[in-house]
N, C-alpha and C positions, 0 to 999 in steps of 0.2 A: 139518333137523338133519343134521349132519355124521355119518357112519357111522364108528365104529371097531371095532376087534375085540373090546370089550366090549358093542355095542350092535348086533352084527350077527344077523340072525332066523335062529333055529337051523332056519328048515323050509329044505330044501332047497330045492325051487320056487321059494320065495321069495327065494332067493338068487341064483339063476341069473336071475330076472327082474329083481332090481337090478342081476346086470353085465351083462345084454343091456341095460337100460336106459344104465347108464353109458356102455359101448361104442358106442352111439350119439348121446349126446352129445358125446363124442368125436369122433367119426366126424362130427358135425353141425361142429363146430370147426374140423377139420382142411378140410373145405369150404370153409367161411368163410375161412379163413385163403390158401388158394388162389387163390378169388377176387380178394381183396385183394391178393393178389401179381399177378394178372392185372392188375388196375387199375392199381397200382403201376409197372408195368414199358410199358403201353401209354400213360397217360399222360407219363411219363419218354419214351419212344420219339417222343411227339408234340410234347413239348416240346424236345427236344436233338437227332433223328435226322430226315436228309432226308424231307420230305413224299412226293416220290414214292411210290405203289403198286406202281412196279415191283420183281420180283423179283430174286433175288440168285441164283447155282447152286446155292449152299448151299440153297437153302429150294426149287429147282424139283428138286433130286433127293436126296426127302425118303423116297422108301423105292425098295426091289428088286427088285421083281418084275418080271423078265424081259417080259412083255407087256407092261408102264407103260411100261417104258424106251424099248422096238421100237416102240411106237405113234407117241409124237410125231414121231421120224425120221420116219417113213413118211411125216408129214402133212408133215410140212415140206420132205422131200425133192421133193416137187412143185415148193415154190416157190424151192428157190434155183437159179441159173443155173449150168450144167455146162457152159459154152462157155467151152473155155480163155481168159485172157486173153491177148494178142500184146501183144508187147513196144511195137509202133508204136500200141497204144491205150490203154497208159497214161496216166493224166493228170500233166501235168507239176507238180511239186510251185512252189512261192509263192504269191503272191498273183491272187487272179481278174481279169482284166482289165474295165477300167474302160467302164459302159455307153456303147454307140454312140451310143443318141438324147442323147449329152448332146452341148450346145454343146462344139466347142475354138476355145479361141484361142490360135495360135501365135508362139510368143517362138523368136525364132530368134538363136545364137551364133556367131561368125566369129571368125576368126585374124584376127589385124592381118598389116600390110600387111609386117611386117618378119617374121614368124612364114610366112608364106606365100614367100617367100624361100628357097628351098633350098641348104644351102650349098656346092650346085656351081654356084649362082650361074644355076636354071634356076629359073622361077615354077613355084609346085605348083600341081596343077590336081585341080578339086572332083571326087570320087569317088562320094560318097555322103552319107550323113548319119546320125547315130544319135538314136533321138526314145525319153524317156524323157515320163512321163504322173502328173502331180498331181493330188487332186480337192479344185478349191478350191470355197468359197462366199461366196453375195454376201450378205450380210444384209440382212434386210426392208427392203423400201424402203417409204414412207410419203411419200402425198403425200394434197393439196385436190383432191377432183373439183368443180369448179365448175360447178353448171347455172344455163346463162343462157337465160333464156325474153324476146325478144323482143317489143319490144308495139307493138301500129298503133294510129292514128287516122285519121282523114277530119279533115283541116284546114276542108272544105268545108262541113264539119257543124259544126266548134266553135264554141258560145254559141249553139247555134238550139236553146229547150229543148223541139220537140214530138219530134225527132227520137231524144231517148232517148242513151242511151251510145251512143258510137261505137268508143271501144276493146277493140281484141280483143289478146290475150296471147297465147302459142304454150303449148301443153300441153307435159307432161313425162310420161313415164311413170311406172305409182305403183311408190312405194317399199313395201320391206319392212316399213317403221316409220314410218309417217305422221309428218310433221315434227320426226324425230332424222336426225342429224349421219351413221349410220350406212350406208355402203356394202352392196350385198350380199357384195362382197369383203370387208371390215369384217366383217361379221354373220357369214359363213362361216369363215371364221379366227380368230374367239374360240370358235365351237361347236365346229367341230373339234377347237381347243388343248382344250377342258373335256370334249369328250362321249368325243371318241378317243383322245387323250392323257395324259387324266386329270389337269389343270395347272390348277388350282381361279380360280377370276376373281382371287382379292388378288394369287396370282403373275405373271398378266396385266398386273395393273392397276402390279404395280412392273416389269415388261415394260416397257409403253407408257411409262412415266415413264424410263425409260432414254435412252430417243430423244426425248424432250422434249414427249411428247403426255399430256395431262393426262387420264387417262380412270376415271373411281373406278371399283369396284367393285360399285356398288347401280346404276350405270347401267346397267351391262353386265349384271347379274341384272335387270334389268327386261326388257332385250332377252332373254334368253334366252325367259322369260316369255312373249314376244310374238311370237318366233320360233316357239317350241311352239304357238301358238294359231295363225299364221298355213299350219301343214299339217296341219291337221286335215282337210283333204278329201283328202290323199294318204294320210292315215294311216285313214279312213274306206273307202277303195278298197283300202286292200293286207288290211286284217279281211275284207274280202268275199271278196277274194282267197283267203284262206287258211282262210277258213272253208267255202268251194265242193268242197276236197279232203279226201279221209277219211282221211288220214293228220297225226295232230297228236302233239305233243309240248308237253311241260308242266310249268315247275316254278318254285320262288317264292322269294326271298331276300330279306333289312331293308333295312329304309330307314329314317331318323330324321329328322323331320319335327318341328321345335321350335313353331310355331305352328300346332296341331292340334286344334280341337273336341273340348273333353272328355277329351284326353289330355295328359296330361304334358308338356313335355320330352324329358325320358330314355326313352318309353315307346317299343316299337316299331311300325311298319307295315311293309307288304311291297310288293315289285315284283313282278308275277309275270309270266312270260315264255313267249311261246307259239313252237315252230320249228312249222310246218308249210308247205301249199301244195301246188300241183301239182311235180312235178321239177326241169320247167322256167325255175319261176317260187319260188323259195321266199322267205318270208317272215318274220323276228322280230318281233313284240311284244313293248313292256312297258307294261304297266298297273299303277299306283299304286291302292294299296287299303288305309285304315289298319286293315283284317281281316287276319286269316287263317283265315277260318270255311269252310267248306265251300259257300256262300252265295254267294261270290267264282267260283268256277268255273263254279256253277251259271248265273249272269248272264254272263260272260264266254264261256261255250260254248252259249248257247240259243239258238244257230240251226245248233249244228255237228253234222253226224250222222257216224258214223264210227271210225276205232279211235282211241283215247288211250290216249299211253305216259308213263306217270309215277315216284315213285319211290312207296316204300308211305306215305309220308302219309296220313293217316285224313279231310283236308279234301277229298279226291279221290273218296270214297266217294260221293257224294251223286249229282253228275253222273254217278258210272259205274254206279249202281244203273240209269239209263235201259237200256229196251231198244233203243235206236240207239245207245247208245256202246256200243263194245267195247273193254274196257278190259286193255293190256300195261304188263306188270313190266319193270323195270329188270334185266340182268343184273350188269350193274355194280356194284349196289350192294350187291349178295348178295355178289362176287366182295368188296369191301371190307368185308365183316365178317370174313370167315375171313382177310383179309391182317391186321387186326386181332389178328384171335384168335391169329395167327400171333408176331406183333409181341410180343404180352403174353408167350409162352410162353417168351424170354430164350432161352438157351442148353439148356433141356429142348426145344426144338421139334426137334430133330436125334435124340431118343433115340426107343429101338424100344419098340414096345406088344408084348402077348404072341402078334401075329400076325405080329410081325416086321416091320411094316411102317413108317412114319411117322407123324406125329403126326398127327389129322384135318384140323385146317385146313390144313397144307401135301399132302393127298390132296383135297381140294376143291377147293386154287388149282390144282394141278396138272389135275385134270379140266374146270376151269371154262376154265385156259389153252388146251386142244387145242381145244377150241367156238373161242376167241376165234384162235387158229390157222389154223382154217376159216374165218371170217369175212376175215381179213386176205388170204387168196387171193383170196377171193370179190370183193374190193375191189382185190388188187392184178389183177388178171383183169379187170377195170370189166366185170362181170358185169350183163345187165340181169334184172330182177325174176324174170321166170319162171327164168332160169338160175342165180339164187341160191336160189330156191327149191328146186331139183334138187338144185344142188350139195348143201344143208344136208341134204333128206332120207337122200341117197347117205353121204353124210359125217359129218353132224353129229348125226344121229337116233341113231345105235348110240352114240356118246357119252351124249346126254342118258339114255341107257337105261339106261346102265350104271353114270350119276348117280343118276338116280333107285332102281338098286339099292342103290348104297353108302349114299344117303340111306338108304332105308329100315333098314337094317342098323347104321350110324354112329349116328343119332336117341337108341336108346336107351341109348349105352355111354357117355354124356356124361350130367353134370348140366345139366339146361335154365338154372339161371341164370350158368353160365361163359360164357364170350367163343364158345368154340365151340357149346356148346349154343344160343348164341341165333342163332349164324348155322347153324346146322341148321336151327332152326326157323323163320328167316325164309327160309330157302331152300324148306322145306317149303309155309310159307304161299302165298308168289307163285309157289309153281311153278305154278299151270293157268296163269297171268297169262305166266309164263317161256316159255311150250312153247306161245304161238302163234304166235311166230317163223318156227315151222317149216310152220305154215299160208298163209302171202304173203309171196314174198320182197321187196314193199317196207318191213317192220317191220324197223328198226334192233335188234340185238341189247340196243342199249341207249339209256338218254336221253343220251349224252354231248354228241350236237349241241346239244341247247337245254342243258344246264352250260354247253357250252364257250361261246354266245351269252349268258350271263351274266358271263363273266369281264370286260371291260375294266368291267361297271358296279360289280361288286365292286373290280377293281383302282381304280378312279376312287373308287370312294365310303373309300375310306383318305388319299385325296389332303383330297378335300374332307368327306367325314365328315358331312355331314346337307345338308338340304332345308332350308329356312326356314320357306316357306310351303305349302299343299297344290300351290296354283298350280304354284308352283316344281317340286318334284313330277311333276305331272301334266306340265308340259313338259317335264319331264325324260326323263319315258316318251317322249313323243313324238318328240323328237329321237334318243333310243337307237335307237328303232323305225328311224328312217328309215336312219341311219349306219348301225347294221347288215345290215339289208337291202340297202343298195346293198355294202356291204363284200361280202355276200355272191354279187355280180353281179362282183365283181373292181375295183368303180368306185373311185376317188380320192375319197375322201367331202369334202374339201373345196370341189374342183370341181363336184363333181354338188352340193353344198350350193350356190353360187354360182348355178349355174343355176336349181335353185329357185327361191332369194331372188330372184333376177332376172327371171322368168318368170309365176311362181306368182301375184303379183301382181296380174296382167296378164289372168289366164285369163278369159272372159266364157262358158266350157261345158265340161259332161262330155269333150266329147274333148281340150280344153286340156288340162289336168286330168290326164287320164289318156295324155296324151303325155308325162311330166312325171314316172311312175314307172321306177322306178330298170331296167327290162327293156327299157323303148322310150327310153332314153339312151345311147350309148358314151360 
């Protein structure tokens, strides 16, 4: 029942507990309605405004305080360089000149015979030359390899029937594809186009047909298929690889898979993608999994002991509850809530709180930026482990301290279900996971290496948009695997795919084999 001024309770207490009552309804509203504006404005932000995480100066010099300001300089004044530039090392402004290792071929221009004629009637004579540089190309060439295998008989033999066959054929070496049309040059040049390029087989297949080669599209996904099956022992040798070092990284993204036991369609599965390895030698997987149960990691890492860095996923828990993994936080991903929180906050994110300083999430990215500060020394310096280790504790420790203060102090002047209060609290959560960083300096501040080692499959899978079959899938991982991994060796993944297909074949033991990974190729 509605209160009005005939029905209000004449006890005083009672009165005052209905408008403390109200006032908190209120108060509970005016919350709500906040939020909602938070949503409102980060959504809108994500839908209309650049993706980039990067910040803006407007949002890096979000409060005053005299010591905020002096710190970053200090850190940064390390790393820029204070050696005047001279005028003689400039670089000259246009265009970059065109690579050496490429073929030229020269087209050379003369005066005619009447231009060369001077008219005092004396012949000119050649001086010099001025050489200007095009970069042209030759488009695919396409040809028939034709293998001709040779055959003998013994004339001496023919019609004597104790003597058995007499002819002998000359061998070939085996193919990628037991009895297809396909080259390993072929075979390398449609995986490449699809794994690296992300140019789905239909666009191939009207490719090929351009130039007059009739090549569908189910063919070529069969190859792919059979390609994936046929480096399963490279791809069995770079797991052991990778699983021999304590340093892994870890993280999982869809895949849509329309012929799938027991699912849908529409429904999804996942890839999930491991960087690890020794320094050396590092290594990506991806493995097809139509889970994302926590069940998946646990069988994918049961032989690895070691640290794992992931993001806070709750399927991660299972295998990190072991006492041989040691399990690191992403700082990254802490660092993208409060850009978030930042984002939603519109044109209030500039105004002062009653301590005169910035709003919380732009005092977060700002404390989280001078860590990431330190780190970019650390890296631009090719610092090795124990020196980044130093560096962080010398540098980076009085930061994280002085995080974990403003945490503790910031936590409770927020409501926990705003934009910022959830990146307080997830910063709270994975901080033991955050702050082992500073225990071995080979742990990456963050997972960005295996993100960034998912990007062309995410960029590819907008191209081509699903899987068909599991098979398909499962090769698909396998081929990501290897193109990355060499990608990550500096190699031409087409070539080094070439010499696979061409090789791999052929291998009759472990050291074949393992001469064949993408470390012991240039």
């Amino acid at each position: 029942m509605v209160e009005t001024a005939e029905h209000l309770p004449d006890d005083i207490e009672i009165l005052k507990e209905l408008v403390r009552s109200k006032d908190q309804l209120l108060n509970d509203k005016d919350q709500y309605i906040i939020l909602l504006e938070e949503e409102r404005r980060l959504r809108y932000h994500q839908r209309f405004a650049p993706k980039s995480e990067k910040i803006s100066k407007d949002q890096l010099n979000l409060f005053d305080e005299a010591e905020i300001e002096a710190e970053p300089e200090s850190e940064e004044s390390d790393t820029v360089e204070k050696t005047p530039v001279l005028e003689h090392t400039r670089k000259k402004p246009g265009r970059k000149p065109l690579p050496e290792h490429l073929p030229r071929t020269r087209i050379e221009y003369d005066l005619t015979e009447e231009e060369k004629l001077c008219p005092c009637g004396c012949q000119k004579t050649r001086i010099g030359e001025e050489t200007s540089e095009q970069l042209h190309i030759i488009p695919a060439k396409v040809e028939v390899l034709q293998h001709v295998r040779f055959k003998y008989a013994c004339r001496k033999c023919e019609g004597v029937e104790d003597e058995g066959p007499t002819v002998a054929t000359a061998s070939m070496p085996k193919q990628p594809i037991p009895k297809s049309n396909a080259s390993p040059g072929l075979l390398s040049t449609i995986v490449t186009s699809k794994f690296c390029d992300g140019l789905p087989l239909y666009r191939q297949e009207n490719m090929f047909s351009r130039i007059g080669v009739d090549l569908g599209r189910g063919t070529m996904a069969n190859w792919m298929i059979k390609a994936g099956q046929l480096i399963e022992p490279l791809i069995k040798r770079l797991n052991e690889t990778q699983l021999s070092y304590d340093i892994l990284q870890m993280d999982e993204t869809t895949v849509q898979v329309l012929k799938e036991h027991g699912k849908t369609a529409t429904s999804k599965s996942y890839m999930w993608v491991r960087r690890g390895g020794p320094p050396d030698r590092p290594v990506i997987l991806f493995d097809y999994d139509p889970s994302r149960s926590g069940q998946v990691p646990v069988r994918l890492l049961e032989h690895y002991r070691g640290i794992l860095q992931t993001d806070d996923y709750g399927g991660y828990n299972a295998v990190a509850k072991r006492d041989d993994i040691i399990p690191v936080a992403c700082l990254a991903h802490a660092r993208r809530k409060f850009d978030e929180a930042l984002k939603a906050q519109g044109k209030n994110r500039k105004s002062k709180n009653k301590s005169g300083k910035g709003s919380l999430a732009g005092q977060g990215l700002d404390l989280i930026g001078r860590i990431y500060s330190i780190e970019r020394k650390a890296k631009k310096q090719n610092l090795d482990p124990d020196e980044r280790k130093q560096l962080r504790l010398e540098k980076a420790k009085p930061v994280w301290d002085e995080l974990r203060e403003w945490l503790d102090l910031s936590i409770r002047q927020v409501p926990p279900g705003s934009l910022t209060g959830k990146a307080l609290t997830y910063l709270d959560r994975q901080w033991p996971r955050l702050i082992r960083m500073l225990d071995d300096g080979r742990i990456e501040v963050d997972n960005n290496l295996c993100e960034n080692a998912i990007r062309p499959f995410v960029l590819g899978r907008k191209a081509w948009l699903f899987s068909d079959t599991t098979k398909g899938a499962r090769a698909s991982a396998n081929l990501y695997s290897l193109i990355e991994t060499a990608k990550a060796y500096g190699l031409e993944p087409r070539a080094y795919l070439q010499q696979v297909f061409t090789k791999l074949p052929n291998c009759d033991d472990h050291q074949e084999v393992e001469a064949l990974l993408p470390w012991n190729l240039k």
